[in-house]
TORPA-4810 file (N, C-alpha, C, O; in nm, 3 decimals):
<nodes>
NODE_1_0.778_-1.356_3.094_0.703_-1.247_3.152_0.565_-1.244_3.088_0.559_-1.250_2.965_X
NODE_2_0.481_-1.238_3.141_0.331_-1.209_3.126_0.290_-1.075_3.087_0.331_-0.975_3.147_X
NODE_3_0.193_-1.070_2.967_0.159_-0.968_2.901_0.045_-0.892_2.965_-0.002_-0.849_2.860_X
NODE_4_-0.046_-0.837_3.071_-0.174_-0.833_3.076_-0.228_-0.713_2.986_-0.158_-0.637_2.920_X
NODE_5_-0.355_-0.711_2.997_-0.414_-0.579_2.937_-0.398_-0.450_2.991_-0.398_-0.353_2.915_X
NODE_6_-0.383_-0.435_3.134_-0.331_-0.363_3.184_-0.163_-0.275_3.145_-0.117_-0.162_3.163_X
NODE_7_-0.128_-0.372_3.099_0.021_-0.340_3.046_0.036_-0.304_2.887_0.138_-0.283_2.821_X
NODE_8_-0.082_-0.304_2.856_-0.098_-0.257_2.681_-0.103_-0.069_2.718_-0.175_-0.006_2.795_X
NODE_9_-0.006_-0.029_2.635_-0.008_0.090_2.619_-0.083_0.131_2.482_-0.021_0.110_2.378_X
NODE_10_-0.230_0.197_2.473_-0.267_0.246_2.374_-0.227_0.380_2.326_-0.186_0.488_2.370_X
NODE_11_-0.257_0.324_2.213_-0.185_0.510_2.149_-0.328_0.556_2.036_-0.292_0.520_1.923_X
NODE_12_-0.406_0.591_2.032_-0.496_0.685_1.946_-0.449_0.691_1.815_-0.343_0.753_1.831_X
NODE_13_-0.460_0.659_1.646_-0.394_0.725_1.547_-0.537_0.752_1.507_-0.650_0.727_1.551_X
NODE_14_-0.478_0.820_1.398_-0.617_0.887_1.304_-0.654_0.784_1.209_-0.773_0.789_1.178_X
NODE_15_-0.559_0.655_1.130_-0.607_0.554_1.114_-0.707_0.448_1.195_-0.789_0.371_1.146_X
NODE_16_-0.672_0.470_1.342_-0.740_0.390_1.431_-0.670_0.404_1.573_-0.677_0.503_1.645_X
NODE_17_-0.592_0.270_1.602_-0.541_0.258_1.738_-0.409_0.119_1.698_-0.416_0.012_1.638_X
NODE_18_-0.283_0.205_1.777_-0.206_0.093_1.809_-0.175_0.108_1.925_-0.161_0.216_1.983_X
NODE_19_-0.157_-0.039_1.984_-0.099_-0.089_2.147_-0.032_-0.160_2.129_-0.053_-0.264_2.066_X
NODE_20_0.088_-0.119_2.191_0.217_-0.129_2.231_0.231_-0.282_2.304_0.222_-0.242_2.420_X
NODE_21_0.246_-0.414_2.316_0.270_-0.444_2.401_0.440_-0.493_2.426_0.482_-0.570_2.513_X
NODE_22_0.507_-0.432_2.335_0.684_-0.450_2.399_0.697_-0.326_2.277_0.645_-0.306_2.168_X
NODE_23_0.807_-0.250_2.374_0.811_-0.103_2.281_0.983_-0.044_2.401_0.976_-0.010_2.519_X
NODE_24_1.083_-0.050_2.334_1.224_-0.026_2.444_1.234_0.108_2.484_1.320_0.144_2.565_X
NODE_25_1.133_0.205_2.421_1.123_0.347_2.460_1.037_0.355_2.588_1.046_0.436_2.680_X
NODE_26_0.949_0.252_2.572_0.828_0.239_2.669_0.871_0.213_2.821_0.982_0.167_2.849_X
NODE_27_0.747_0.253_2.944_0.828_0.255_3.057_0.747_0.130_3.093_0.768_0.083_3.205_X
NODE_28_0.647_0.064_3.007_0.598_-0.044_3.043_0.548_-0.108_2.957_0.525_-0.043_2.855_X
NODE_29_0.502_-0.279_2.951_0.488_-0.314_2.858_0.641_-0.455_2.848_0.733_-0.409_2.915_X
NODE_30_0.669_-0.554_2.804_0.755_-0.616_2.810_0.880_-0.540_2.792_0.892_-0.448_2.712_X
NODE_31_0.989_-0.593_2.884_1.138_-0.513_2.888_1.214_-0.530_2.767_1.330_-0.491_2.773_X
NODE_32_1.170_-0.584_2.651_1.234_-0.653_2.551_1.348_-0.504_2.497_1.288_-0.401_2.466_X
NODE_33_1.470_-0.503_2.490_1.524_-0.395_2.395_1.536_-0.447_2.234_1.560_-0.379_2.135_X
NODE_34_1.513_-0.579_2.244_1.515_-0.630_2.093_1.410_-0.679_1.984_1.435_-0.740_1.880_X
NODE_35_1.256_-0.628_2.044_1.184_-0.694_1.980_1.011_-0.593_1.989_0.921_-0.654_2.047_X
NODE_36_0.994_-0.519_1.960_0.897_-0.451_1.923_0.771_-0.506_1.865_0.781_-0.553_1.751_X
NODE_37_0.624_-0.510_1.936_0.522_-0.588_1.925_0.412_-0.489_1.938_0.382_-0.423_2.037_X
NODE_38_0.364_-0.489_1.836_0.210_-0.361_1.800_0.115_-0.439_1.762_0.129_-0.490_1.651_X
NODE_39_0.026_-0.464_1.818_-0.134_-0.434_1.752_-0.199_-0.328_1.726_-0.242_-0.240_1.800_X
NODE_40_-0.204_-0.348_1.574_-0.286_-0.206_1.502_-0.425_-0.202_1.475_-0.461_-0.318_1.457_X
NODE_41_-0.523_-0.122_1.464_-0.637_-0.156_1.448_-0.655_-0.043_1.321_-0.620_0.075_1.333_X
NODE_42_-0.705_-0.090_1.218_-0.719_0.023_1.094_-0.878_0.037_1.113_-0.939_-0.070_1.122_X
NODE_43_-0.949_0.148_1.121_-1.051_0.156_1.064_-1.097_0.163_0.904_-1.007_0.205_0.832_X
NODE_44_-1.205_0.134_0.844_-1.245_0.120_0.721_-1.215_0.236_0.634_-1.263_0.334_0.692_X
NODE_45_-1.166_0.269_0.537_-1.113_0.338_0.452_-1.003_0.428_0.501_-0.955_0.536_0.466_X
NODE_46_-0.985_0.349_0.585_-0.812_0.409_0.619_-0.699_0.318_0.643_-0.720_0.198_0.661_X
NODE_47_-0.574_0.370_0.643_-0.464_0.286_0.623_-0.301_0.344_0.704_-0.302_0.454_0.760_X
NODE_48_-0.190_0.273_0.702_-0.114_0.287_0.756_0.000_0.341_0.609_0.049_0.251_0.540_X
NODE_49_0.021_0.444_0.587_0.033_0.523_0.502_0.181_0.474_0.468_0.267_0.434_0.546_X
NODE_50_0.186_0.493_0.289_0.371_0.466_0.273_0.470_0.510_0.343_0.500_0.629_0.345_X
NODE_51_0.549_0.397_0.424_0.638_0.466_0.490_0.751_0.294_0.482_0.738_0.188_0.420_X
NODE_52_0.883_0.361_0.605_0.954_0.263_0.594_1.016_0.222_0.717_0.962_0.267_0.818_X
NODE_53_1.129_0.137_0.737_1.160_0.163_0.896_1.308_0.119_0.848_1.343_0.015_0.791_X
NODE_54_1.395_0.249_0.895_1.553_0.229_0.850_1.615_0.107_0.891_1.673_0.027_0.817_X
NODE_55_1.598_0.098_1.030_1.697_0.018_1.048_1.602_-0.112_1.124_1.651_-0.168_1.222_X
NODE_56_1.489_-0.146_1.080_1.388_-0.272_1.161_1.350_-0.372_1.029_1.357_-0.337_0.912_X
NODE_57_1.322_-0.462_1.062_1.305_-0.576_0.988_1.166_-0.594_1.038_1.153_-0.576_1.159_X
NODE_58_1.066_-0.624_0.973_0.926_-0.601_0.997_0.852_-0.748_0.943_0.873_-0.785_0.828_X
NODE_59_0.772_-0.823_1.030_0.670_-0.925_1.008_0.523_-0.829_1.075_0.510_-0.765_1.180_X
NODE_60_0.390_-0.866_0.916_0.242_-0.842_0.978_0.179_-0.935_0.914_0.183_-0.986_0.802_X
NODE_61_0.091_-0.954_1.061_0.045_-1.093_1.081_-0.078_-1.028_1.067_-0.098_-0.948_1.159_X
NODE_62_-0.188_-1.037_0.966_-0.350_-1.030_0.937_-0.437_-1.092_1.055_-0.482_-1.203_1.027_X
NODE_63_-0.472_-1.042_1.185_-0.541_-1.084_1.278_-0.684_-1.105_1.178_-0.719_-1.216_1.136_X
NODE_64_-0.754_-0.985_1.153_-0.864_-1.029_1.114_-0.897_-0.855_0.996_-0.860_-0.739_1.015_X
NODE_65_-0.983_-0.921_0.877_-0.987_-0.766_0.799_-0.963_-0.786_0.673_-0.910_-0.897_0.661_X
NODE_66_-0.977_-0.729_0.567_-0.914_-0.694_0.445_-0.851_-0.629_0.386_-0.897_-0.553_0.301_X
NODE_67_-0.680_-0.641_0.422_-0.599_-0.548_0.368_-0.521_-0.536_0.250_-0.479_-0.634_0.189_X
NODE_68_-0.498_-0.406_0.214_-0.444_-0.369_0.084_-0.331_-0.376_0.078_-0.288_-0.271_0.126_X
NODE_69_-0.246_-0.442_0.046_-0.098_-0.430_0.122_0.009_-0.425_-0.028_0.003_-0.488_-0.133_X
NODE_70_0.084_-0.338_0.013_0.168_-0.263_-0.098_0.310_-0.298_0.001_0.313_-0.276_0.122_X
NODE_71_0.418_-0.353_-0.073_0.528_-0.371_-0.051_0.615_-0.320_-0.150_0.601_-0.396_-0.246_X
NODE_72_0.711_-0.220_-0.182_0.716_-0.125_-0.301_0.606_-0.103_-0.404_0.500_-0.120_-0.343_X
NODE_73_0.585_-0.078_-0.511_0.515_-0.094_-0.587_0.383_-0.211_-0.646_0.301_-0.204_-0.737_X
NODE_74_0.409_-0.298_-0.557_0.384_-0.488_-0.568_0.243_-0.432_-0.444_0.277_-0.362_-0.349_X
NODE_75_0.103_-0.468_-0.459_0.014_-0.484_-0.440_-0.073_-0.606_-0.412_-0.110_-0.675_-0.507_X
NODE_76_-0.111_-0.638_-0.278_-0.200_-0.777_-0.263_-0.303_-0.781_-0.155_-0.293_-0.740_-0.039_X
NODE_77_-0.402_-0.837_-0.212_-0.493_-0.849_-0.097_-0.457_-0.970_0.050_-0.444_-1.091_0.033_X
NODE_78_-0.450_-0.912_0.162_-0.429_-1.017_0.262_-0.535_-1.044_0.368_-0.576_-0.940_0.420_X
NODE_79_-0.561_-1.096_0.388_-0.691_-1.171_0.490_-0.591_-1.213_0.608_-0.468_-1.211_0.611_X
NODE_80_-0.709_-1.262_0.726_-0.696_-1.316_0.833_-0.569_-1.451_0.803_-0.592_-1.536_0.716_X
NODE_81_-0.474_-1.455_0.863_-0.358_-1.560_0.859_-0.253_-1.532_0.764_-0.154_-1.604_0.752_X
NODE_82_-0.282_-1.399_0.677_-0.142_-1.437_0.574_-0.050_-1.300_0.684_-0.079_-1.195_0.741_X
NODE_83_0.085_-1.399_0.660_0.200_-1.291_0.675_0.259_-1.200_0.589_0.245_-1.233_0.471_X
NODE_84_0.329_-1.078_0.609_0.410_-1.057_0.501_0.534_-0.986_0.573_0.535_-0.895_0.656_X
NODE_85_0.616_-1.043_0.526_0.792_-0.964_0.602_0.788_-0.836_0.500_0.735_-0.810_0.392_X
NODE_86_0.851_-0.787_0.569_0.908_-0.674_0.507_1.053_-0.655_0.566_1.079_-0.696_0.679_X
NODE_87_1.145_-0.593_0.488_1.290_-0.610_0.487_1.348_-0.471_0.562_1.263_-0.385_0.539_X
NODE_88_1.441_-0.422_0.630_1.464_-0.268_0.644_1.478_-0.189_0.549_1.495_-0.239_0.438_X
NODE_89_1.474_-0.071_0.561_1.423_-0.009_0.478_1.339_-0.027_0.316_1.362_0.010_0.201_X
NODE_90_1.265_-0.081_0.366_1.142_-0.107_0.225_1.036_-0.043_0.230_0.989_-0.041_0.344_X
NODE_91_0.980_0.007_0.159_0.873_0.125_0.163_0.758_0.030_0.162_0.760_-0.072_0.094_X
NODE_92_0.641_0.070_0.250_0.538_-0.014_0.238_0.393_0.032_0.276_0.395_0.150_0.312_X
NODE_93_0.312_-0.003_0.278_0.151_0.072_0.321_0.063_-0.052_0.371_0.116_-0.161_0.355_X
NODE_94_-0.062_-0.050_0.426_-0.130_-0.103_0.463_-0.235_-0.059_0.467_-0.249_0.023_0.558_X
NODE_95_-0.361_-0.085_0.378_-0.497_-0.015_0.377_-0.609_-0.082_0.404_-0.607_-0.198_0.363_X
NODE_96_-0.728_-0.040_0.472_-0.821_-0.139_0.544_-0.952_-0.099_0.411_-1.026_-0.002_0.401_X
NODE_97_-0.932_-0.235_0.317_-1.017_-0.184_0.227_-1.181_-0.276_0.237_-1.258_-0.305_0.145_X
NODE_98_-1.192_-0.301_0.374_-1.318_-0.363_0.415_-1.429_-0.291_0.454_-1.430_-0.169_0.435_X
NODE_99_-1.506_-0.335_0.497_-1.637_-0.273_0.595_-1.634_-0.253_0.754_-1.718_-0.201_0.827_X
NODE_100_-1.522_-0.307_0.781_-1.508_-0.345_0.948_-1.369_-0.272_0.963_-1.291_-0.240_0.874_X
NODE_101_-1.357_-0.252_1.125_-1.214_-0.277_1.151_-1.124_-0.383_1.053_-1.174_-0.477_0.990_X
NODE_102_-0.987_-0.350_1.055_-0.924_-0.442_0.987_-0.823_-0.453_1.164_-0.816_-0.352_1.235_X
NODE_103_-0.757_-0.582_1.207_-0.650_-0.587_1.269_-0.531_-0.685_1.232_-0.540_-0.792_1.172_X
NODE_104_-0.410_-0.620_1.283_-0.268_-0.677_1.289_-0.194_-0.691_1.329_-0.173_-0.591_1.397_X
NODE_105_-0.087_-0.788_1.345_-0.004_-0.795_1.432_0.118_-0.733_1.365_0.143_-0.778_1.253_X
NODE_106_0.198_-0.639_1.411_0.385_-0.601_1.372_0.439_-0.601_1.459_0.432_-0.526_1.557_X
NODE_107_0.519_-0.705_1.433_0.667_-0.724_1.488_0.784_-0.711_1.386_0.815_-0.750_1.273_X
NODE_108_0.851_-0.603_1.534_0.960_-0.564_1.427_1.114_-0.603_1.535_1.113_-0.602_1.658_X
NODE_109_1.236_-0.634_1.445_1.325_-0.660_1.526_1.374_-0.460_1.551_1.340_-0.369_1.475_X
NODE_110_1.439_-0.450_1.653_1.504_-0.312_1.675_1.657_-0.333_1.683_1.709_-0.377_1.786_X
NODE_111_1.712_-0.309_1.599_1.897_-0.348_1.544_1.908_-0.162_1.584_2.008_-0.093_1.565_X
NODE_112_1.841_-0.137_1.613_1.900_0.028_1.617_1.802_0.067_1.712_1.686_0.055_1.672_X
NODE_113_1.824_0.124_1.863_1.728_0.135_1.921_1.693_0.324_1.909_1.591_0.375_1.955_X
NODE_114_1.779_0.386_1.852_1.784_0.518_1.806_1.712_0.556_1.725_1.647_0.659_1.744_X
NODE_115_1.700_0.469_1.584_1.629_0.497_1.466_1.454_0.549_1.541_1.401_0.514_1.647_X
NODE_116_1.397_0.659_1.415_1.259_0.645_1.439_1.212_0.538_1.424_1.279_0.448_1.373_X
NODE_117_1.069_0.516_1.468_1.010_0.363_1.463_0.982_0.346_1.273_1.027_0.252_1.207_X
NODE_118_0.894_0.471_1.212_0.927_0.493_1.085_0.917_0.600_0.997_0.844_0.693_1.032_X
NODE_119_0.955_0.605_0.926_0.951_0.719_0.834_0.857_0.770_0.691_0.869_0.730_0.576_X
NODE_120_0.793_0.838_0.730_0.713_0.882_0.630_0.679_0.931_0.528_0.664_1.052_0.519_X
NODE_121_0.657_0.835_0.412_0.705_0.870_0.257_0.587_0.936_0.187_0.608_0.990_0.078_X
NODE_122_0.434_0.937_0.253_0.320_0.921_0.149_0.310_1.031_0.092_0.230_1.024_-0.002_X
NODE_123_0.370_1.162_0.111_0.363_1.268_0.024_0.459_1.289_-0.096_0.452_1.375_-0.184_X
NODE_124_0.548_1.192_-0.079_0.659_1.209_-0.230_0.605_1.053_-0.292_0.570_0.942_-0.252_X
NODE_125_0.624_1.121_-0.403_0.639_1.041_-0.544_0.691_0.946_-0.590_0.792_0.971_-0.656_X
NODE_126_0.650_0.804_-0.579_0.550_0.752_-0.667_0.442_0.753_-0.527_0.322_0.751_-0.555_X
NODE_127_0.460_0.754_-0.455_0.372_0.715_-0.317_0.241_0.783_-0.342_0.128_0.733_-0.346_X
NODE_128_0.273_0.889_-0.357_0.159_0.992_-0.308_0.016_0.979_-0.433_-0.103_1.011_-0.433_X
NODE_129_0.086_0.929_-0.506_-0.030_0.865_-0.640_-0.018_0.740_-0.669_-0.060_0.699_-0.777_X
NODE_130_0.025_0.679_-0.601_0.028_0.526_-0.667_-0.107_0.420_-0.648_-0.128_0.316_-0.710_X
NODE_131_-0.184_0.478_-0.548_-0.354_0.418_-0.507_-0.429_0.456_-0.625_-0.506_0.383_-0.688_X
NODE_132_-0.390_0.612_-0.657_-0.502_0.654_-0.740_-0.542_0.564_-0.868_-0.636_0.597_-0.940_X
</nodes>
């Protein structure tokens, strides 16, 4: 099945913008029930805040940008081409610590099509200070 732009569902965040293009809640966009596909766009000094996803297994793919990327406690800078998995439930963040847009690719498997997409940790502790 063919993806067009037309079939990208955008969504507005206050970090930036993600589009949907396979999402099993979605009424359009690839029919996939097993495979969840976002492009995120971070704007500059913002980020995709500690959080986790119960029951998804998570790959982000560095389209283009400089991100801050925290996988528990463990901190690294990632550029254009590096991956990083993330496991279910693993707490994680993503911060656009460039001058530009930062973008990415997440794909996540959906083993639970019930679960929220994720859950939001950045106000409890160690999270909520661990940048500072």
């Amino acid at each position: 099945m063919f993806i067009e732009d037309k079939d990208i569902i955008a969504e507005p965040a206050d970090m930036g913008l993600n589009e949907f293009f396979s999402h099993h809640l979605l009424n359009q966009g690839a029919p996939s029930k097993d495979i969840i596909l976002i492009r995120g766009t971070i704007k500059p000094g913002f980020g995709h805040d500690f959080h986790y996803h119960e029951d998804r297994e998570e790959f982000l793919y560095i389209l283009k940008g400089s991100i801050e990327q925290w996988i528990g406690e463990e901190k690294r800078l990632l550029g254009p081409g590096d991956v990083l998995y993330v496991p279910a439930g693993t707490i994680h963040g993503s911060y656009n610590v460039g001058d530009e847009d930062a973008q990415l690719l997440a794909i996540f498997n959906n083993k639970n099509a019930e679960a929220e997409l994720a859950t939001d940790v950045s106000q409890q502790e160690p999270w909520a200070s661990i940048r500072n």
